[in-house]
C-alpha positions in Angstrom: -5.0 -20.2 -7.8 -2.9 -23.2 -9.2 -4.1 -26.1 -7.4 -1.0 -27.5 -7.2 -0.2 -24.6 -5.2 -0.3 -25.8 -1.1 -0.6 -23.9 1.9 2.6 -24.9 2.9 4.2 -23.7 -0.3 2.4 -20.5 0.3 4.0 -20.3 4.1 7.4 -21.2 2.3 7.5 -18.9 -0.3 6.5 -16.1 2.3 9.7 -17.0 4.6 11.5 -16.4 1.7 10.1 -13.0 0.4 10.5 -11.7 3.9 13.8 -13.1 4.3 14.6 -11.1 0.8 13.5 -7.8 2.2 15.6 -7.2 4.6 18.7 -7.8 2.7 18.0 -5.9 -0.3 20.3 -3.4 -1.0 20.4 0.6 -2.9 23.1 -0.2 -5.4 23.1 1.5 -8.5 19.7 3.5 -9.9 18.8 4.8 -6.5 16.4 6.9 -6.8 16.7 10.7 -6.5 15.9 11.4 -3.0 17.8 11.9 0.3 17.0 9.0 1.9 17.3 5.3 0.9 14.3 3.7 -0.5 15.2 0.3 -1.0 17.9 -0.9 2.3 15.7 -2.4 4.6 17.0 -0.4 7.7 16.1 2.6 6.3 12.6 5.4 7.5 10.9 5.9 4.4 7.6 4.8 2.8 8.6 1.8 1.0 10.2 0.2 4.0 7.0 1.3 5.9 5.1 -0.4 3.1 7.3 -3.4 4.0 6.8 -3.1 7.4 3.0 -3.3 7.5 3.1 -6.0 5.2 5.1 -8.1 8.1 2.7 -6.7 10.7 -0.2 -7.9 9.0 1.7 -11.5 8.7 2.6 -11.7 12.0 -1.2 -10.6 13.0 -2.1 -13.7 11.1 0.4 -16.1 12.1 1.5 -14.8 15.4 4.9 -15.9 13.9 8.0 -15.3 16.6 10.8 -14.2 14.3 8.7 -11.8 12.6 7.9 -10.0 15.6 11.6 -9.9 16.5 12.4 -8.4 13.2 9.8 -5.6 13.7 10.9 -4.7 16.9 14.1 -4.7 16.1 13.6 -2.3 13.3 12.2 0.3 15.2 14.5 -0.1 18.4 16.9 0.5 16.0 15.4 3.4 14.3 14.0 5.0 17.0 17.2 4.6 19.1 18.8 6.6 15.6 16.0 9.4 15.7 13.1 9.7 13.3 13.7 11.4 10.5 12.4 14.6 9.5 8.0 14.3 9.5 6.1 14.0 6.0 3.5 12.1 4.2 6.5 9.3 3.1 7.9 9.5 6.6 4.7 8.2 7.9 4.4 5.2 6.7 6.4 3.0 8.9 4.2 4.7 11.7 1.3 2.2 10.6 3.0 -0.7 11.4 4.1 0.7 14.8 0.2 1.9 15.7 -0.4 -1.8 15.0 2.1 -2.7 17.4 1.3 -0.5 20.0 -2.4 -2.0 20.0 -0.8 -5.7 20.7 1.0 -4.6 23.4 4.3 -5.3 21.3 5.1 -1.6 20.2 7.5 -0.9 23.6 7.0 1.7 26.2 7.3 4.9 24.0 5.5 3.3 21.1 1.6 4.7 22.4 2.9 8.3 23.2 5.2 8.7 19.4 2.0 6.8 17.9 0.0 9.9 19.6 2.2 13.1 19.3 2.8 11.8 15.4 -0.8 11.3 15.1 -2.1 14.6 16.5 0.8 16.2 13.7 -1.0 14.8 11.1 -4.4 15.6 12.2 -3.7 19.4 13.1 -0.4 20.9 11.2 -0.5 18.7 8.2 0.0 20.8 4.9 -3.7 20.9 3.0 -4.9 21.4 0.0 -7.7 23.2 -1.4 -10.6 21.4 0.2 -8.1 19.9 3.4 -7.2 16.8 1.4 -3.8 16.2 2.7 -0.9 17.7 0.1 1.7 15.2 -0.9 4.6 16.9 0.6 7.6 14.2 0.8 11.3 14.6 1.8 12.8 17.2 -0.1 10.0 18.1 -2.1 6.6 19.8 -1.1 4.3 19.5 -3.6 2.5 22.5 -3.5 -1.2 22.0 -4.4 -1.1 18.3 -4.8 -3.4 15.4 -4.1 -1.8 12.0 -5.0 -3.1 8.7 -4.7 -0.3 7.0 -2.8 -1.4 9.3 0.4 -3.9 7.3 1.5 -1.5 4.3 2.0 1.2 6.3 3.5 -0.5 8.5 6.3 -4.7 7.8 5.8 -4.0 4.6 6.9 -1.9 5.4 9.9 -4.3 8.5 11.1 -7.3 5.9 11.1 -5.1 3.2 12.8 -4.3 5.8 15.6 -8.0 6.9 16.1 -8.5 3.7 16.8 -5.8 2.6 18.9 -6.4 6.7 20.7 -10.3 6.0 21.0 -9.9 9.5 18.8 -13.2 9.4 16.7 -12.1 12.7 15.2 -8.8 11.2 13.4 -11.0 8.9 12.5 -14.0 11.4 11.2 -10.7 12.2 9.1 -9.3 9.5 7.2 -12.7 9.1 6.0 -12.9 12.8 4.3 -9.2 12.2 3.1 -10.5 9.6 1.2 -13.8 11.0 0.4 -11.6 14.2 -1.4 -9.0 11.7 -2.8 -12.0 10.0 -4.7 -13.8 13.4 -5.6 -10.3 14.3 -7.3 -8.5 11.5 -8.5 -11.6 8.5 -9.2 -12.2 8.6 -13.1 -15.4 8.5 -14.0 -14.9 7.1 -17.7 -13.0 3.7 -16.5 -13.8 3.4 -13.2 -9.9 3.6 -12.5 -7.5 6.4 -10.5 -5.3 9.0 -11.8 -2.2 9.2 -10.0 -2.4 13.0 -8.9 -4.3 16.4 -8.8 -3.3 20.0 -8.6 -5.2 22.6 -7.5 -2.4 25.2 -8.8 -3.4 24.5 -12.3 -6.4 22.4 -12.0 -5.7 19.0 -14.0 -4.7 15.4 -13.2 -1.1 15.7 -14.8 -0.6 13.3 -17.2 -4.3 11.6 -16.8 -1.9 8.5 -16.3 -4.4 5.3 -14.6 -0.8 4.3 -13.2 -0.9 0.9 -11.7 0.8 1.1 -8.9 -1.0 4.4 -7.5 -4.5 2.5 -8.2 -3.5 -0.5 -6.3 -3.1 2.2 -2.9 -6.5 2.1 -3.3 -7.3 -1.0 -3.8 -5.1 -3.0 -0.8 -5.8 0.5 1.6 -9.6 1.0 1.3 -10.3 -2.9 2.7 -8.2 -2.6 5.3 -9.3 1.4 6.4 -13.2 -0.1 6.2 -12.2 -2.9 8.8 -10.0 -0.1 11.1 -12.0 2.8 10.5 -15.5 1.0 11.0 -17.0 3.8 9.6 -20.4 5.1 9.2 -23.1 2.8 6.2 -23.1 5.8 4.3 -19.3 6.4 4.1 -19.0 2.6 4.0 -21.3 2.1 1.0 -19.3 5.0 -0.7 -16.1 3.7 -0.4 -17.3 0.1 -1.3 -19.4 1.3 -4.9 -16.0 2.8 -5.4 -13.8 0.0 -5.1 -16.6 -2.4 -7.5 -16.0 0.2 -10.2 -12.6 0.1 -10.3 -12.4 -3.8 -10.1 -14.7 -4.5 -13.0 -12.5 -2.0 -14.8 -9.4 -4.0 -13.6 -11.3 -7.4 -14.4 -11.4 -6.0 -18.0 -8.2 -5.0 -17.7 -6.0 -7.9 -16.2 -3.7 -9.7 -18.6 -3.5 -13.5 -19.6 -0.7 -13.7 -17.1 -2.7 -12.8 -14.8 -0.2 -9.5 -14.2 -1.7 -5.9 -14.9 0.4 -3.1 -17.1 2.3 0.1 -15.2 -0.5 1.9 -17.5 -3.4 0.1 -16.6 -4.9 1.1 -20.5 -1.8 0.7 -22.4 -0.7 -2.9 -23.1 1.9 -2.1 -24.6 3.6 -0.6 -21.1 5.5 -3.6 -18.9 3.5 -6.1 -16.8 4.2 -4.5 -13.2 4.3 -6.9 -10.5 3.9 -4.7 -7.2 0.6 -3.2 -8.4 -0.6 -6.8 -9.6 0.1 -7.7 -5.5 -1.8 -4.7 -4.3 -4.7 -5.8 -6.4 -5.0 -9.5 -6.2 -4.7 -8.8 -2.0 -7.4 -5.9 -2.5 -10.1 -8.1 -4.4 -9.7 -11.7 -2.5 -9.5 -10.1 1.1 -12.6 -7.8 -0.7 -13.9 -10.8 -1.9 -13.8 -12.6 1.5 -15.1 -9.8 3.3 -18.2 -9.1 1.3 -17.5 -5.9 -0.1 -16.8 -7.8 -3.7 -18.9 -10.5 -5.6 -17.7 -13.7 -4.5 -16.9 -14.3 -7.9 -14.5 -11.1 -7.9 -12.0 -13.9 -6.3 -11.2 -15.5 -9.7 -9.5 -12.2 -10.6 -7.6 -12.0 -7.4 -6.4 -15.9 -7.6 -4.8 -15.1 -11.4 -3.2 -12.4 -10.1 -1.8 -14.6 -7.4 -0.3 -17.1 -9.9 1.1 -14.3 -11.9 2.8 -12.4 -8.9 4.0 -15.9 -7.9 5.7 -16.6 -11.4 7.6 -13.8 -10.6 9.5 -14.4 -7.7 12.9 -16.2 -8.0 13.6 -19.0 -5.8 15.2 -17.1 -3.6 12.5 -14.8 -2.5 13.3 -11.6 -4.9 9.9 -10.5 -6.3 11.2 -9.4 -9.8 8.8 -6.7 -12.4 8.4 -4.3 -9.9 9.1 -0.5 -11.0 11.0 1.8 -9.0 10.4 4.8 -7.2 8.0 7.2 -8.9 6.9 10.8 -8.4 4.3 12.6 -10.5 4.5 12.0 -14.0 4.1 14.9 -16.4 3.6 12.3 -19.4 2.5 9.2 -19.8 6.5 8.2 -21.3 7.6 9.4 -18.1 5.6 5.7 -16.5 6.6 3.5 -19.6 10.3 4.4 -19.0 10.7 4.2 -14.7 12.8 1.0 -14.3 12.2 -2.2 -12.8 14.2 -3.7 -9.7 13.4 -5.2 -6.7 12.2 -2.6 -3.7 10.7 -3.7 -0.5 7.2 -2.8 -1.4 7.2 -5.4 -3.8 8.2 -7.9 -1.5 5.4 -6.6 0.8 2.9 -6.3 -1.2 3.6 -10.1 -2.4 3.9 -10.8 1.6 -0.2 -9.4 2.0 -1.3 -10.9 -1.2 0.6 -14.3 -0.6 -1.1 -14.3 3.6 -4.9 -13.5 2.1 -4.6 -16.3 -0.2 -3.6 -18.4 3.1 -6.5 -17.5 4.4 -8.6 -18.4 1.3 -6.7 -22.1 1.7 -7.7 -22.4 5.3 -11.1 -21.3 4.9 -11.7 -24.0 1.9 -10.0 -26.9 3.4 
């Protein structure tokens, strides 16, 4: 990290992300889906992304206003109906398991936390092998294993064994990620492929998309300190997470950004992913699963998600929605523009480095 760079310009550039997020706004290039990915008031995964991004902050700070703006978002939500149940439509269901396990989550929270919970667990679409198919609104992916999974529901399903005492959602998340690594972990770099199908048998493009790597890398340090699970599964998950940071190590640029295509320079810098990453390796870092060294990496990647956010809290280089590519062109050409997993993802990577701060000084 710069060391210029303060705590308290840290805890002031995090106001302003937040503060960002809940006014950004569809406008044109919305993706094609039937529900809004990018207005904060909105049930879909990105503003669940964004949600357990100011969950985890507020867990850290035990910040007033953020609270408020949590609940808020649910009451209103909830009060609207949840949407229709998928892997995407899970996602905000993280931060409210959180909730619930504070005591903050309201009345109702515990008892949606448990019927949603059970859903997942029981009537879930699977795949060959039960990993969890990627079935989203609108579309149901027949056959398909995708990287982003774990983030959106793994993470949720281990949350809610815990807050359930449920040791069998919890048996669960562990051999979702278990298949998600037998299917998607690349052997020859150490890195992720974004998807698998079982219908044909391949990994789609073979694209090591950034973004769908980073799921990994910010999900599997915090489903080792939820999940708890057993030193075999443990030691598992943790080789897997070294590989694929000495690949990213080798990988990161001078800025300090990684590429949408992890192995292609030539695609943009992508700033979400670089977020996902640096939080992934310094909270890995500071919880022993990483080299302490590893923490260099995560501290560039810091400097270069914080050269790009705009004084007003927009985190800028961050690529829109994106489905299953067919080609690696179809990830070189997704746009950029600001979405509210960026801002979250800046949010957990900008709160580890806090901690990082406090623990030095």
């Amino acid at each position: 990290m710069n060391p210029t760079t303060t705590a308290a310009d840290l805890e002031k550039t995090i106001a302003r992300v937040i503060a960002r997020m809940t006014t950004l706004s569809a406008g044109r290039g919305r993706e094609k889906c039937p529900i809004d990915i990018v207005a904060f008031d909105c049930w879909e995964w990105p503003q669940g992304v964004g949600l357990y991004g100011l969950c985890k902050y507020h867990e850290q700070t035990r910040d007033p206003a953020t609270l408020a703006l949590l609940r808020g978002w649910f009451a209103r939500r909830l009060a609207a109906g949840a949407p229709a149940r998928n892997v995407n439509t899970t996602a905000p269901m993280l931060a409210l398991a959180h909730l619930a396990e504070a005591g903050h989550g309201g009345g109702d929270a515990p008892a949606l936390c448990a019927d949603w919970a059970e859903w997942v667990f029981s009537k879930m679409t699977r795949t060959a092998d039960g990993g969890i198919q990627h079935a989203v609104t609108g579309l149901a992916n027949d056959g398909q294993l995708w990287a982003d999974t774990l983030y959106m529901t793994v993470l949720f399903l281990a949350k809610a064994g815990r807050l359930l005492r449920r040791d069998d959602y919890l048996e669960e998340a562990a051999r979702q990620f278990l298949v998600h690594i037998k299917y998607l972990f690349d052997r020859e770099t150490g890195l992720w492929f974004h998807g698998w199908d079982f219908n044909g048998r391949h990994n789609f493009a073979r694209a090591r998309w950034a973004r769908g790597n980073c799921w990994f890398t910010a999900g599997v340090v915090d489903f080792l300190e939820i999940a708890r699970p057993s030193a075999a599964v443990r030691g598992f998950l943790v080789d897997t997470l070294r590989a694929q940071v000495d690949a990213l190590a080798r990988l990161q640029a001078a800025d300090g950004l990684w590429h949408t295509l992890l192995d292609d320079p030539a695609s943009y810098a992508e700033t979400s992913a670089s977020a996902g990453f640096g939080y992934g390796i310094l909270a890995g870092a500071r919880l022993g699963y990483l080299d302490p060294a590893a923490a260099a990496v995560g501290r560039r990647a810091l400097d270069g998600v914080l050269g790009k956010i705009l004084p007003d809290g927009t985190v800028t280089g961050v690529s829109f929605g994106t489905p299953m590519g067919r080609t690696l062109d179809f990830y070189r050409d997704i746009p950029c523009r600001p979405m509210p997993y960026g801002q979250s993802l800046a949010v957990l990577l900008l709160g580890e480095a806090l901690k990082h701060e406090k623990i030095k000084n």
